[in-house]
N, C-alpha and C positions, 0 to 999 in steps of 0.2 A: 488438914489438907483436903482441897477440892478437888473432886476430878472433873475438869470439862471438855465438854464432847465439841472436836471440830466441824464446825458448819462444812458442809460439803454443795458446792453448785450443781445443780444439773444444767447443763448447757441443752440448748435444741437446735439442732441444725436446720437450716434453712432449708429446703426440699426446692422443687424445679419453680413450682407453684406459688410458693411464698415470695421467689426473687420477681415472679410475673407480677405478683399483687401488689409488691412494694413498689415499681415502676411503674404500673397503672394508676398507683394513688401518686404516685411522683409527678407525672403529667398532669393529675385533676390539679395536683395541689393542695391534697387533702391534710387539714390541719397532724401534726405528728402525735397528738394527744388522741385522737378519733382512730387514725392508723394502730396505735399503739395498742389499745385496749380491742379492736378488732383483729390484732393479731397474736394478742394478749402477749406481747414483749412488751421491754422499758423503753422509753423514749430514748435514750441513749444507744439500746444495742440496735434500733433501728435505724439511726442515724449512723453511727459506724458501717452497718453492713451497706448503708447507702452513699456511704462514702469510700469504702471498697468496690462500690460495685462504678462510681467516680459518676452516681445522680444528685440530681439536688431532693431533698427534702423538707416538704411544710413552705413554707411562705419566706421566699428569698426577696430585697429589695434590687 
């Protein structure tokens, strides 16, 4: 018998600043892979919170 150790998330909240930066790169249009790794979140949880916050993100046709 194994015993396995449950993976645990740390979440990180988004602060006043991070929702400023995520809209500033929303306006440039800054690719979401460039964003992503400058904000060092995933491409998804920054698209979610920019779909929360009801911006577009990265390059819409």
């Amino acid at each position: 018998m194994t015993i396995v150790a449950k993976k645990t998330t740390k979440r990180k909240d988004y602060t006043k600043d991070d929702v400023k930066l995520l809209k500033a790169h929303s306006k440039a249009r800054t690719p979401v892979a460039k964003v992503s790794k400058l904000m060092k979140r995933s491409e998804g949880a920054l698209r979610q919170k920019a779909l929360a916050l009801g911006i577009g993100l990265g390059h819409q046709r």
